[in-house]
N, C-alpha and C positions, 0 to 999 in steps of 0.2 A: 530203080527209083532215082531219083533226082535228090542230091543231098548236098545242102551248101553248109560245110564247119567253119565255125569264126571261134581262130585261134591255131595257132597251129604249136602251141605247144610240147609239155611231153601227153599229156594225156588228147590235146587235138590230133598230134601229128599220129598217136595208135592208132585214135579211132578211126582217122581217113584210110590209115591202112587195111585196118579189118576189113569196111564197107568196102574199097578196092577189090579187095582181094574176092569178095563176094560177089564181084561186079556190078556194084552201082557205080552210076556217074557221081563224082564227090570233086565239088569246088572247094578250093579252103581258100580264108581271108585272116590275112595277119599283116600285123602294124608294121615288126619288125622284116627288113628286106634280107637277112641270114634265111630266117625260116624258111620264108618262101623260096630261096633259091635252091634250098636244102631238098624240099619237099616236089618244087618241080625234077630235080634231078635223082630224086632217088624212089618215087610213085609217082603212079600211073593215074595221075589227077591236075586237076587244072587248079594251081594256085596263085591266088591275087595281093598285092600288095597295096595295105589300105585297113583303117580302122571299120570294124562292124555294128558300130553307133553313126555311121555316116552313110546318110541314103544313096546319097551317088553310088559311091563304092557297095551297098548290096542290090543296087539295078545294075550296078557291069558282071556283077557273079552271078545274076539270073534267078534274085530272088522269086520274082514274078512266078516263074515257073518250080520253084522248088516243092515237093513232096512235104520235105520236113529240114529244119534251120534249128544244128546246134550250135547254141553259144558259148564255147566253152574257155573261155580265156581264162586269166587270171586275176580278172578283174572284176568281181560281181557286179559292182554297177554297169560295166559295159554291158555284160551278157543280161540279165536285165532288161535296159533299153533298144541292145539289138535285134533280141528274142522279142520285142514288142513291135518293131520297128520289122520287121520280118513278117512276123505274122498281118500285120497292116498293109502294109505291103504285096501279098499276097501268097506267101507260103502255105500250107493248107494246114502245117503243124509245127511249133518253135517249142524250142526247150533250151531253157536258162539252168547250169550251172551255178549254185553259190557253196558259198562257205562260211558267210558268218549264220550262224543262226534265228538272228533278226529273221531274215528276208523269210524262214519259215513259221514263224512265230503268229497265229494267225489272232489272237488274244490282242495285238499290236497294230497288226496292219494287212491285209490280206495281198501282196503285193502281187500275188500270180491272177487274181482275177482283179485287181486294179488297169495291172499293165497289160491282161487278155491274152496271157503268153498258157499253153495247155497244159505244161506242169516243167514245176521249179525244181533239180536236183541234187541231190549235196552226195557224193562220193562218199563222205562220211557216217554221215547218215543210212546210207542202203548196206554200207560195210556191217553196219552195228546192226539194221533188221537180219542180216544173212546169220549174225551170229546169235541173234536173240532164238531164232526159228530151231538153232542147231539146238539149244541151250532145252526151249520146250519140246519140240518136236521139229525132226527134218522133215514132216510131209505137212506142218502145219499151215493153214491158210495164209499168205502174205498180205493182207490189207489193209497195212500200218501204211504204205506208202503210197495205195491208192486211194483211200478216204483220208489221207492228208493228218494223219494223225491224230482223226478226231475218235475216229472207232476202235473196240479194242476186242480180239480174239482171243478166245480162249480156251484149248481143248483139255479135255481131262476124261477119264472114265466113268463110267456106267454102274453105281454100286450095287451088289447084291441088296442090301435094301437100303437102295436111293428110292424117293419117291417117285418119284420117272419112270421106275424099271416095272416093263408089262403093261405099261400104258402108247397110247400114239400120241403121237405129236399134238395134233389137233383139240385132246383132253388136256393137255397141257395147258394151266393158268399160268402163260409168261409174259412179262409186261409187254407193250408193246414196239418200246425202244428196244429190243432184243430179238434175237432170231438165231433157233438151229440150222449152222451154214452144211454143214455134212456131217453123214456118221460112217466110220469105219467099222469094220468086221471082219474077221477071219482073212484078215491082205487085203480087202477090196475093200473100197472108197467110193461113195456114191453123197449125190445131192438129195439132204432131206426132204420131205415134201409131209405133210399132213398127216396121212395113212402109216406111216412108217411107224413097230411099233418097237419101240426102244428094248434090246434085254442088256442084262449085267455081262458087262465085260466090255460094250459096247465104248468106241470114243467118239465123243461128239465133239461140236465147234460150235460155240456159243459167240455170238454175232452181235457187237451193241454198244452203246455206251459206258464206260465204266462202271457206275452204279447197280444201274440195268443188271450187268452178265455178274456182277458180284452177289446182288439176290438169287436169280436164276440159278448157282451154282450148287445152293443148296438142296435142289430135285433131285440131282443128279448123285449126290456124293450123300454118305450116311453122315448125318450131324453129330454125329457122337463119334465119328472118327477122325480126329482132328492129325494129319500127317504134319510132320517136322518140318522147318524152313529147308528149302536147301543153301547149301553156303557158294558164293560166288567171290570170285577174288580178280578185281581188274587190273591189270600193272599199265599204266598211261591213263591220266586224265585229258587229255586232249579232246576234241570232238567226239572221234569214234566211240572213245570211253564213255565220253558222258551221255551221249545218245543209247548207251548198251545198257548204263544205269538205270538213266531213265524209263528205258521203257520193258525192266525186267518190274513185276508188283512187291512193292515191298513185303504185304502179306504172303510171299511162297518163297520171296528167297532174302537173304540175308548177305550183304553186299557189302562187298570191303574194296576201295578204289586207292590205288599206289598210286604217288604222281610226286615227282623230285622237286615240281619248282612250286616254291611258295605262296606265293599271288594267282597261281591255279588253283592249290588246296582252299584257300581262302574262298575263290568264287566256287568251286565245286560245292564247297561246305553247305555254301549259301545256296543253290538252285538245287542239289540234291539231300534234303535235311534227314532223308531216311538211311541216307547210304555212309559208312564209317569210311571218310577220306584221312590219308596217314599218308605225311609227308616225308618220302621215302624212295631209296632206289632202287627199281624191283628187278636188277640186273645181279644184286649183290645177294648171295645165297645166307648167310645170314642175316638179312633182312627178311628173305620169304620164309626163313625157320623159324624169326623169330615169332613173323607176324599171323602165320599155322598155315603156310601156303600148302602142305605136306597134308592137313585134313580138308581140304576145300572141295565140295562136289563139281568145280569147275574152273578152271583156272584159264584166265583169258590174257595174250599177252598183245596191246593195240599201243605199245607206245609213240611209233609212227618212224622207224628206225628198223627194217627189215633184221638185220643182224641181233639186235635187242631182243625182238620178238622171241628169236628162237630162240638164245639164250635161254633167256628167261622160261621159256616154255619146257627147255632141257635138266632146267634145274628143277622147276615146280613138278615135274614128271618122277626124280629119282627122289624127291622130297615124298613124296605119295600124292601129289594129287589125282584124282578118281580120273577125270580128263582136264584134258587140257588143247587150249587152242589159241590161234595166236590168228595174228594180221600179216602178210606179206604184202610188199606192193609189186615184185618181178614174179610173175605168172609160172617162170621156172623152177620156182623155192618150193612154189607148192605142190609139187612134184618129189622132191625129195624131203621134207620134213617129218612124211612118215614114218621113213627109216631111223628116224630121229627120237623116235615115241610120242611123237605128237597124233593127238586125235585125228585135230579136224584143223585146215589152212584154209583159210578166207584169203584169195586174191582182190585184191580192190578192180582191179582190170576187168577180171571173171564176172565180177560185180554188174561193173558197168555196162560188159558188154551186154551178157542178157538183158539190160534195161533198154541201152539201144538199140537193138533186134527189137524189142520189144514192141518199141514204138515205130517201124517199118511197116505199116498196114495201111489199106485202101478201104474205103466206103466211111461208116461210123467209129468202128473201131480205131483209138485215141493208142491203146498198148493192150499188151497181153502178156499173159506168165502162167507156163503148164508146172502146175504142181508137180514133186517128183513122180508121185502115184503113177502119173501120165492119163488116170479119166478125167480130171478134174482141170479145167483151166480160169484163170481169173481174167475178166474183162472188162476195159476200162471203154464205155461208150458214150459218144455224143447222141441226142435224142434229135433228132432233124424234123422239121415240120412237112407234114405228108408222112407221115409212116404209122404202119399200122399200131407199134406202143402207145400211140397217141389219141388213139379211138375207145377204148377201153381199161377198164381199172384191170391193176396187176390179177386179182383174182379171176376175172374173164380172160385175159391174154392164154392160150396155150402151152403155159410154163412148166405147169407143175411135174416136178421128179424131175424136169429136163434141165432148166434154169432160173437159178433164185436170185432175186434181186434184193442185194446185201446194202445196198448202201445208196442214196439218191442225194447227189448237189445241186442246191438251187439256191441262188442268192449269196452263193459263199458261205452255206451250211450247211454241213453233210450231217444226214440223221437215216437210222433205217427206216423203212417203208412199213405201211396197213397195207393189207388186203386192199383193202378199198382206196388205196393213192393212184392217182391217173398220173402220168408220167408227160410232162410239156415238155415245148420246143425250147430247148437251151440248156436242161436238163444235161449231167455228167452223170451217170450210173455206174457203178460197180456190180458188175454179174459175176454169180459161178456158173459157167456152163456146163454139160456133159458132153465128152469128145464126139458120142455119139449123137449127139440133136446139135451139134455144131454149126451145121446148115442152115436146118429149121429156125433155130433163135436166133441167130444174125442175120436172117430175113426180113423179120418183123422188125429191124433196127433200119431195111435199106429200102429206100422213100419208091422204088420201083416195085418192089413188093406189093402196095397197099389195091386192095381189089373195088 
């Protein structure tokens, strides 16, 4: 594929490496003439010098013909406007890099479907979904990043007398903001479908809007059984941190956020009013004794400082915490931090790079991500006019058991889908597929398909 990076950064100049190394063609475009020089002598890629907010310079990289145009500088507003200026231009898929939070914030300003750019990234942000997934489940659904943060999953089990259990799906009164995204059983992993009929032990994925899956919860789980918070201990309030806060429920876990500098505690306080922020350095072990890091069902160390991390992660470990996990940013740490007593290592790199793969596809397909399971993959699709989704409601389309349609954007608001919604042209859709109708359902997405 044809891949033009703007930035040649530390996180541009990897990414051109990787895709190299995979053998795509990969242009890079940076301001500074070190990089570039850096980058023509040392991969095997064509690098230009030259700002990628300036159209000349991305018609001499070939925008015209690019597959897909990341912006990855260090400048949100450029990557932003390039990633727009890109896609206008005629890239077929751009993706912008930020870092403040604003630019995600869709309550404020929707700026990914202002400027037409197909999805906005924050590094810090996907760091803190990888570790929210570890925290619920590692085979948990990921579509906090592809419904933009509007929807929210939820899996849990199946109780011996849930009201749920022994019934099918289809008898189920569940609003209709809501939807069973899969159930597990016995190691295997399948896409719900109607028929399907729920027993105790059962884990399910509850699919919806906040509200919605908070009701819903109660089918499934005895109401008379009310289980304990679990405890959650962050050390680093920075981005990562507060994106791990936010998007753990304050109803299931109970959150304590370390962060040393003042005027963070102060704003943490204020945007996360459920989570207990203590200004504090979570490097120093009588600080994590004091603060009970040694009882915590989780112990995350994100303070943005690879050496810190571990640290902190090696003391919160001999302290007793239950697990413990941290942040690295060099892909080699995480490699050895096991030997460390650490759980689990989230590489930010590792992160990214499946994001990037991810979004490497031809036809409708926008990105993809295979659950670990490996039946199950999440797909992010454009709805193209001429195709067969387009001719009939979700419930006539030949979906059922194969592919559920979790989540539909239109107009810059993702909500899930009735039976009965017909899917237009300009539509963004969030599908789960089955590895096995893989084929079949990405047919009905490709405008040659339609009979």
């Amino acid at each position: 594929m044809r891949i033009l990076t703007l930035g040649a950064g530390t996180v541009g100049r990897w990414i051109a490496d990787m895709l190299c190394r995979r053998r795509h063609s990969v242009t890079v475009v940076d301001i500074d003439p070190h990089n570039v020089r850096r980058i023509n002598s040392e991969l095997d890629v064509r690098a230009i010098e030259g700002s990628g907010s300036q159209s000349t310079v991305l018609f001499q990289a070939g925008v015209c013909s690019a597959d897909i145009c990341l912006a990855v500088t260090g400048d949100d507003e450029v990557n932003i406007v390039a990633a727009s200026m890109a896609k206008a231009l005629g890239a077929r898929r751009s993706i912008a890099r930020v870092y403040a939070p604003a630019f995600r914030d869709l309550s404020t300003f929707d700026y990914q479907g202002h400027f037409n750019i197909d999805s906005i990234l924050s590094l810090e942000q996907l760091t803190a979904f990888e570790l929210v997934r570890a925290i619920r489940n590692p085979d948990a659904i990921p579509l906090e990043h592809f419904a933009r943060g509007q929807l929210q999953v939820y899996e849990m089990e199946v109780s011996k007398k849930a009201a749920a259990e022994g019934h099918r799906l289809k008898e189920l009164k569940l609003a209709g903001s809501v939807r069973i995204g899969s159930i597990a059983r016995e190691g295997r992993m399948w896409i719900a479908s109607g028929e399907d009929e729920l027993h105790a032990g059962d884990r399910v994925s509850l699919v919806g809007m906040p509200d919605a899956v908070a009701k819903a919860r109660l089918l499934f789980g005895d109401s008379r059984e009310r289980g304990s918070r679990k405890r959650v201990m962050i050390a680093g309030g920075g981005e990562t941190g507060y994106h791990l806060a936010g998007s753990l429920n304050p109803n299931d876990y109970g959150i304590v956020l370390l962060e040393q500098d003042s005027d963070r505690c102060l704003q943490m306080s204020k945007l996360l009013p459920d989570v207990t922020v203590i200004q504090a350095n979570a490097n120093r072990r009588t600080i994590l004794e004091d603060e009970g890091a040694g009882t915590v069902d989780y112990f995350v160390a994100c303070t943005g400082n690879d050496e810190s991390n571990i640290m902190a992660g090696v003391e919160a470990r001999e302290l007793g915490a239950a697990r413990v996990m941290c942040v690295v940013g060099r892909p080699d740490y995480a490699n050895v931090v096991g030997k460390l007593g650490i759980d689990r290592a989230v590489s930010e790199r590792d992160v990214l790079a499946r994001q990037v793969l991810g979004f490497l596809n031809e036809g409708a397909v926008i990105s993809q991500c295979r659950l670990p399971n490996g039946e199950i993959t999440v797909y992010e699709l454009e709805v193209v006019e001429g195709t067969r989704v387009t001719t009939a409601t979700l419930a006539e389309l030949p979906l059922a058991g194969r592919c559920l349609i979790a989540a539909i954007q239109r107009d810059g608001f993702v909500r899930v889908p009735r039976a009965d919604d017909k899917l237009k042209h300009g539509d963004i859709v969030v599908a789960l597929v089955d590895q096995a109708a893989t084929a079949e359902c990405l047919a009905l997405f490709n405008p040659s398909e339609l009979s």
